[in-house]
N, C-alpha and C positions, 0 to 999 in steps of 0.2 A: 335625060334619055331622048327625051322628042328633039332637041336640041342639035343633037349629032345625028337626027336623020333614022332613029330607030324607032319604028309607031310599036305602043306598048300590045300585047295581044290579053287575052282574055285571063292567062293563067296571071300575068302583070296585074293587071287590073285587081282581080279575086283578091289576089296576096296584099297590095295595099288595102283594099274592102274591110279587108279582115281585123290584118293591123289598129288601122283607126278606130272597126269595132272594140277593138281587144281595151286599146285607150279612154274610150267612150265619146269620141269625136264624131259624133251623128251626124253634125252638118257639112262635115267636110266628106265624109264618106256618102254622105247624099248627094252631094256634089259632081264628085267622081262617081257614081254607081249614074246619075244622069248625064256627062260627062264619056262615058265610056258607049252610052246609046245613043249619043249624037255624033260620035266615032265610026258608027256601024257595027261596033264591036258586038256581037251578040254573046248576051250572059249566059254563063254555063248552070246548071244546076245549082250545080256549088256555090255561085257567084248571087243567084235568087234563096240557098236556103240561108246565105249568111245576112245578108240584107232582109228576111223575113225574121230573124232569131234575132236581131237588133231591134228592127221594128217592135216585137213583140217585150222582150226586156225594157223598152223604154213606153209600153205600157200602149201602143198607134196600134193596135186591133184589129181594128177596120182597115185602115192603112196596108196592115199587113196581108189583111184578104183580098184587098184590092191587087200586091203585088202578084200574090198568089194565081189569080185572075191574069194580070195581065202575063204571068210566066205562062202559063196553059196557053192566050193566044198566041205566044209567042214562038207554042209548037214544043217549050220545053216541059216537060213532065216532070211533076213532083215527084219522088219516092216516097219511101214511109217515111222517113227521116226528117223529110221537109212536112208533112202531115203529123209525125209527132211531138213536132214543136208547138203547132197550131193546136193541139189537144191539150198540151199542157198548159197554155197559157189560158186557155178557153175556163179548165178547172181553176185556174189559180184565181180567174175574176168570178168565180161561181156561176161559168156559163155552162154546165155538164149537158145540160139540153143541145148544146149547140157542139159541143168538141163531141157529145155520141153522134148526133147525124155525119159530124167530120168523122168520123169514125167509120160508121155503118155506107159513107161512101168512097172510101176506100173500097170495101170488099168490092161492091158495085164497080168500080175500074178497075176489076183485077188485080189489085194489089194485096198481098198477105199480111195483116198487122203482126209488127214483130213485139216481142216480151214485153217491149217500156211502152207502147200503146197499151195491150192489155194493162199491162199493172196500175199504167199511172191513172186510166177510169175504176180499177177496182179500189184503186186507194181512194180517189175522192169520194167514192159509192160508200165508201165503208165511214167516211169523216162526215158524210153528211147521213150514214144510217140506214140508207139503202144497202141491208146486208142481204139482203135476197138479190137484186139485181146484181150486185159483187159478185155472187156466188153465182148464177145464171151465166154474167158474162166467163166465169172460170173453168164453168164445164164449159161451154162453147168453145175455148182458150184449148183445152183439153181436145175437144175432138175433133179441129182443126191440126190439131199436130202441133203446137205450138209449146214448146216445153217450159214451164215454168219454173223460176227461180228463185233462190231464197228470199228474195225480198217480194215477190210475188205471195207464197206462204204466209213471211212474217206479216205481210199487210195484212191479208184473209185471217189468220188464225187470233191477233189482238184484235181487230173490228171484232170477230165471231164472241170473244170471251167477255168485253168490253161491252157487249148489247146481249150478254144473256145465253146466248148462242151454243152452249156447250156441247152439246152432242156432236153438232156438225165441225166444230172446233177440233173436237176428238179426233174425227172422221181425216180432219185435214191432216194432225199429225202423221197419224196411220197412210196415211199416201205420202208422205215426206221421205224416199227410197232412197236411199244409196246403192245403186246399183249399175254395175259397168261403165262406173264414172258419167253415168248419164244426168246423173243432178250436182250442180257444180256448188260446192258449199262456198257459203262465205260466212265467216265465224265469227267476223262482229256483230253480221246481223241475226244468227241463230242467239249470239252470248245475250243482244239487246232484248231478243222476243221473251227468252229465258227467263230475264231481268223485269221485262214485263208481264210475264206471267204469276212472279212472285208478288210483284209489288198488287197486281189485279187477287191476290191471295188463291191463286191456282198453284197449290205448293207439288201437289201429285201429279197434275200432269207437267209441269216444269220439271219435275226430277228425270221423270219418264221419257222428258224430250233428249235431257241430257244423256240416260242413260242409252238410248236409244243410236244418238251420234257419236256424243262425244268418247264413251266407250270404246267404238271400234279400234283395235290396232292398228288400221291402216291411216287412223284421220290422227293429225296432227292438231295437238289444241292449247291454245296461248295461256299464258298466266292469268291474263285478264277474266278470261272466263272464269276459270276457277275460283278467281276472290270474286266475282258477280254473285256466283252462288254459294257459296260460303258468306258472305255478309248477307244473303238474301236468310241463309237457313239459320244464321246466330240470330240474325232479326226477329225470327218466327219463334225463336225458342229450342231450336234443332242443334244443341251445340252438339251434341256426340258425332249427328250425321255428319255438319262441318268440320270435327277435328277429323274423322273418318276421311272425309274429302282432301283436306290435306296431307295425312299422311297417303294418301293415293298418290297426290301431286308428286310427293317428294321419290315414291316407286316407281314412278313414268319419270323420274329425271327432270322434274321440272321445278327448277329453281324457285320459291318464295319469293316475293320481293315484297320489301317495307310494309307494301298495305297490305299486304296475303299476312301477313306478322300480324299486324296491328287491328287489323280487324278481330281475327281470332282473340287476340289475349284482351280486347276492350269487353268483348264478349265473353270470357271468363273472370275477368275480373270487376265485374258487373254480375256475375253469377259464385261471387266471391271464391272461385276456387281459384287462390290467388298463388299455388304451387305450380300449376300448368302457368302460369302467367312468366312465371321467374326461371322455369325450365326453356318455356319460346323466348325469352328473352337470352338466353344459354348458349342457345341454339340459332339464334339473329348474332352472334358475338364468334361464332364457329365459322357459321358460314358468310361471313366478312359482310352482311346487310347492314347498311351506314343506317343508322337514326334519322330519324327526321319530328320534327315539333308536334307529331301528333305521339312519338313513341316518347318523346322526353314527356310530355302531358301526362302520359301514365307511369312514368317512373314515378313521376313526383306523386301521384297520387298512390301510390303503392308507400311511398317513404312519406306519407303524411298518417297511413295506418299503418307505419311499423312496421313492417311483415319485410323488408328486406334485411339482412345480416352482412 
């Protein structure tokens, strides 16, 4: 390119920056990223936040606050984006003292922290046990305007269960709204919290969460969930609820697949009613569910007690 007379500009630049990040070629992209300031080429934002998100992945901290610094003299201003990169790496080396003042000086420049600021200090608050200050910075989060998300919840509400917390746990679900599409589900992470609320042996309010979302006609809800909680309720002893749950599945049109099968009839035939075992197996043969080595595992143990004809 420099070759035939074309001088590369700042978006050239950025785009190989990047590249080489992508690679993990750090010293040739430091190269160029010094290279492109002895060009005169002045770095764009974008060109400082991808150069600090490498820095920081390759662990240069300091380094990275140093760029940080020198983007400020350099007239260009960080947004949140380049600041919540510097937050999360802060937590990832248990520096939460230092990514909250990174934090708390944002607001201070005028800048509004968006959701993955908030979340990702309430997450570390909550992994190191500061559930009060989680919850402090959430109302805060809260009355700033700032809408919170399901992975925002799921963080807040396993910390809460996980250290004792139940009341306010409760609290949180009861603010979990669906309303005017203004809380945007995401339903692996509802199915995960679900998952870990059974396993934390909070069997009532996991029901209730479910009942609560996943009921609605309007929400659309994957297989997965369903055998989440159906192995969660065969596990507790809840078989009625679980075949309950299933035959729900199959009134919402929603296909079974192998492990929604195999969970249930391990769990009946572990509760010796080994008739529901050979009827789901009936019914795996109907609706054309291929086998797999956890269901040949309980044929064979059904035909080691006889009970198959």
């Amino acid at each position: 390119m420099v070759a035939f007379g074309c001088r590369p500009n700042v978006i050239t630049y950025t785009t190989l920056i990047h590249g080489l990040c992508c690679v993990g070629d750090w010293e040739k992209c430091k190269s160029l990223f010094i290279l492109m300031m002895d060009q005169g080429v002045r770095p764009s934002i974008v060109t400082f936040s991808v150069v600090i998100d490498e820095l920081c992945k390759k662990g240069k901290l300091n380094k990275a606050n140093s760029l940080l610094e020198l983007m400020i003299q350099s007239g260009v201003d960080p947004d949140v984006y380049t600041y919540s990169i510097l937050i999360s790496v802060y937590c990832l080396v248990d520096r939460i003292g230092d990514a909250r003042k990174l934090f708390d000086s944002i607001t201070r420049k005028g800048y509004r922290p968006n959701v993955v600021c908030y979340t990702t200090l309430i997450y570390w608050y909550c992994k190191n046990r500061n559930i009060y200050k989680a919850l402090y910075l959430y109302r805060n989060m809260i009355s700033e305007g700032i809408r919170p998300d399901v992975i925002t919840y799921s963080t807040l509400i396993t910390g809460l269960f996980l250290n004792g917390n139940v009341k306010d746990a409760r609290t949180l679900v009861n603010e979990m709204q669906l309303k005017d599409n203004k809380f945007a589900v995401d339903f692996e992470s509802l199915s995960s919290l679900i998952d870990g609320l059974y396993k934390t042996r909070r069997f009532k309010t996991a029901w209730e969460l479910f009942q609560k979302f996943f009921r609605q006609e309007n929400l659309v809800l994957k297989v997965v969930t369903y055998t989440i909680l159906i192995n969660a309720l065969c596990k507790n002893g809840k078989l009625e609820k679980a075949n309950e749950l299933f035959s729900h599945m199959e009134e919402k049109v929603y296909a079974p697949n192998v492990f929604t099968f195999n969970t249930l009839m391990f769990c009946f035939l572990k509760n010796n009613e080994v008739t529901r075992v050979v009827e789901l197996l009936h019914k795996m043969a109907e609706t054309n569910v291929r086998l797999n080595e956890c269901t040949m595992s309980l044929v064979m143990q059904l035909l080691m007690k006889d009970k198959i004809s």
